[in-house]
Structure formats: C-alpha cells, structure tokens
N, C-alpha and C positions, 0 to 999 in steps of 0.2 A: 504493500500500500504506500504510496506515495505520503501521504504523513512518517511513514518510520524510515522513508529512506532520508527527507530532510531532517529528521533527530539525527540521525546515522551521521548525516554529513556536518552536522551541527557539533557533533560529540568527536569528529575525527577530526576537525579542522585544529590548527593550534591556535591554542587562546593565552592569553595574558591577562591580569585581572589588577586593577587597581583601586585603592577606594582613598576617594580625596575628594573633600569639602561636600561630606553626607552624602555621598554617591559610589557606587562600584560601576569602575567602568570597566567595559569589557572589550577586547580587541581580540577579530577571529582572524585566522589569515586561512583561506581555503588553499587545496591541492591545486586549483587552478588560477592561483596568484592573486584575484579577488578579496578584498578583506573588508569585515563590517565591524563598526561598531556600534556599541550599546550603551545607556547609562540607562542603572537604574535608582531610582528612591531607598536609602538604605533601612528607612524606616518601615515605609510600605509595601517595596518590591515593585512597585512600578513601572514597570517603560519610560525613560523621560526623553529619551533619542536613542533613535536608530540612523546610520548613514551606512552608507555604501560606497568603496572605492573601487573601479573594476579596470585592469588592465586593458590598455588598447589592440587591436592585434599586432600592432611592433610590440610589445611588451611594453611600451610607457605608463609611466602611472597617472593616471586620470583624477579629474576633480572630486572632492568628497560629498557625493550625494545624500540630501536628506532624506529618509524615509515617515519618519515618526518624532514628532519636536518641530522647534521655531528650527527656520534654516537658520547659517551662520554669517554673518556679516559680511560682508567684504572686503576687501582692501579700503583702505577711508578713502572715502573720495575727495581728489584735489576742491578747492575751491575756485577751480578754473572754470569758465562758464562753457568750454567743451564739452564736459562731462553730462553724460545724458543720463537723466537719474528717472527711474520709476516715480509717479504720481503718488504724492503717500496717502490720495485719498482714492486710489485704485484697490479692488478687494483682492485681499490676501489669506491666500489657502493652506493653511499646517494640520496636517495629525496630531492630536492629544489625543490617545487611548485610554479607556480607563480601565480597572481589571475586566470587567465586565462584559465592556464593549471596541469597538473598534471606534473611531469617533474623527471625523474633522470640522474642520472650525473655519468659516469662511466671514474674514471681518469687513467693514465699509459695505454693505448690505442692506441702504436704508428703507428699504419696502417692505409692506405686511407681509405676514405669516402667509395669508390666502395669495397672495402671488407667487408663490413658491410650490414646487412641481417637483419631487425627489422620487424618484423608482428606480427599481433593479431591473438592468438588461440581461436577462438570462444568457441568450443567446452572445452577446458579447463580451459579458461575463464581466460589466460597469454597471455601474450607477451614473445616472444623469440626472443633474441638476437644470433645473429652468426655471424662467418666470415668465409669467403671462403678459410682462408689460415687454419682453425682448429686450432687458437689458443686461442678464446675465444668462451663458450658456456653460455646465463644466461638464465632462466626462470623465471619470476617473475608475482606475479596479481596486480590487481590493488583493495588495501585492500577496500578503501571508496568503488568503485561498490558494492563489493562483500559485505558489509555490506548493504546496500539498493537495494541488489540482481536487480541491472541495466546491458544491455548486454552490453558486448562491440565490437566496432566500431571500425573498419579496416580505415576508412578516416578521424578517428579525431588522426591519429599515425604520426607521424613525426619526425624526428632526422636530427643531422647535426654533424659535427666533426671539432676540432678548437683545436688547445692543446693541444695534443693528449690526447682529453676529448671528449670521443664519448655523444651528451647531447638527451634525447629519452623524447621528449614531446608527451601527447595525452590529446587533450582540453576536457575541463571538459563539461558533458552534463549541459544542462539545469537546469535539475531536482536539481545536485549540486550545482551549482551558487547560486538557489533560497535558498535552503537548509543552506549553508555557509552566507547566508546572514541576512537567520533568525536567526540561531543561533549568527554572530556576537552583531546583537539587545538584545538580551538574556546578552550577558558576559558584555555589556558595564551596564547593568543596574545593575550590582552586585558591588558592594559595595566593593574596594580594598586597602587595605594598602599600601603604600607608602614606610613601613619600613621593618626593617629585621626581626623584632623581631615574628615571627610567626612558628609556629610549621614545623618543617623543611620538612613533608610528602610532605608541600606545593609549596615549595620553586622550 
C-alpha cells in the first residue's frame, strides 16, 4: 500500500534532529538527493513547517520550497524603485495544519462567506476555490494524499471566513493520523542537539 511505502521511505531517508527555540526541527535527506524539512511544536507536536528542496537534473540544489507554514522571506529588498515587489494587499495563501485537519489560510479576502464556492475535484484530485463575484480563482491538491495516492473526500471539506481570511479545512483521513503518529514515535527517538553549532543544511 502506498501509505507504508512512504513510512518506509520516510524511516530510511537520513534525518538529523535539532530542537532550538521550543521547536524540533527535522532535516531528511532522501536516496534520491531530495531533502525536506520539518518543524514541529515541542509542546504540542505540531506541524509548524514543512519545505522541500529537490535537486535539478544537473544535480544542483534548488530553492527551498514551502509546503506547510508562512513561506520564508527573501532577500531584503533594495530600496531601489526597480524592484518589483508583490501588492501587500494581494491574497496570500499558506498551510497551517492542525492535528486534526489539513487547513489553509487565504488572507486579503474581503467578501462574504456566501461568495465563496470551495469543492473537491475528484477527478483531478484538487480542491477549487471560487467566488461568485470572479475575483478570486485557486486550484490546489492536497500534497500528503497525493503522496500515499489516498482519494479525496467531498464531506471531510469545510471552510468558514472571519478577517477577511477565507480559512479551507478538510480532516485528515484515518490512514494519516495513524501515519503522522508513527512517524512522530520515529523523530522523538532521534537523538537532537540542543545547540546551534550544526551544519546549517540542518538548521
């Protein structure tokens, strides 16, 4: 079953574990040069971010992609009026997870509830977001399924709006909870440093 081959590849990859400023981060480097990391709540066990770095096919190493969390800043930008910077009143789309559920968070969203359109695409195995006024279109999967090739479900989708923060949960199945829970067994028994001093791929 494709859930126990991603444990499998989850449990072979080599990890590194740090835990610095109430967080265990975790750094996997796969067989196939690829490497993710992880932070979680040391308190709660949490998800706080997931990114992903994936070799090119020259073998170079690639930007660090965010999966789950705020993405990471950029380089500061000059104060040069070249610089073409994102509208900060443009909506902006992050995963926060809770144990729960799977969740993202789409802020600068100033229209009602009743204008909003969220269903599961079976067939393309997304969720699409809409509004009835045409001014926001998203498409997105849900990457974990899609890694443990699980279908998704129309009645575990749900959303609400508050802030003009439209927020799109869809509970986690089973199969992941059991999954997320073995591997957290797995990262607490690794062996973490406490300090800074570690090679920074880790950090």
């Amino acid at each position: 079953m494709a859930v126990q081959s991603w444990i499998e590849i989850l449990k072979t990859s080599k990890k590194t574990a740090l835990i610095h400023d109430g967080k265990r981060k975790i750094h996997y480097l796969f067989k196939d040069g690829n490497e993710m990391a992880e932070e979680y709540d040391l308190k709660t066990d949490e998800l706080l971010v997931r990114k992903w770095r994936v070799k090119s096919t020259l073998g170079a190493q690639g930007q660090w992609q965010v999966e789950v969390g705020e993405p990471t800043a950029g380089p500061a930008a000059s104060l040069d009026s070249e610089v073409i910077k994102e509208n900060c009143s443009n909506p902006v789309f992050i995963r926060k997870d809770t144990k729960s559920s799977f969740q993202w968070r789409i802020r600068n969203l100033p229209y009602p509830k009743d204008v909003f359109c969220v269903t599961v695409e079976p067939s393309e195995r997304c969720i699409i977001i809409k509004t009835s006024n045409k001014k926001y279109y998203k498409k997105f999967s849900i990457t974990d399924l899609d890694r443990i090739q699980l279908p998704l479900d129309g009645s575990a989708l749900s959303f609400t709006h508050a802030n003009n923060t439209l927020i799109v949960s869809y509970k986690k199945p089973k199969e992941v909870l059991t999954l997320e829970q073995e591997l957290l067994k797995e990262l607490k028994k690794l062996k973490g440093t406490s300090d800074g001093d570690m090679d920074c791929k880790t950090q």
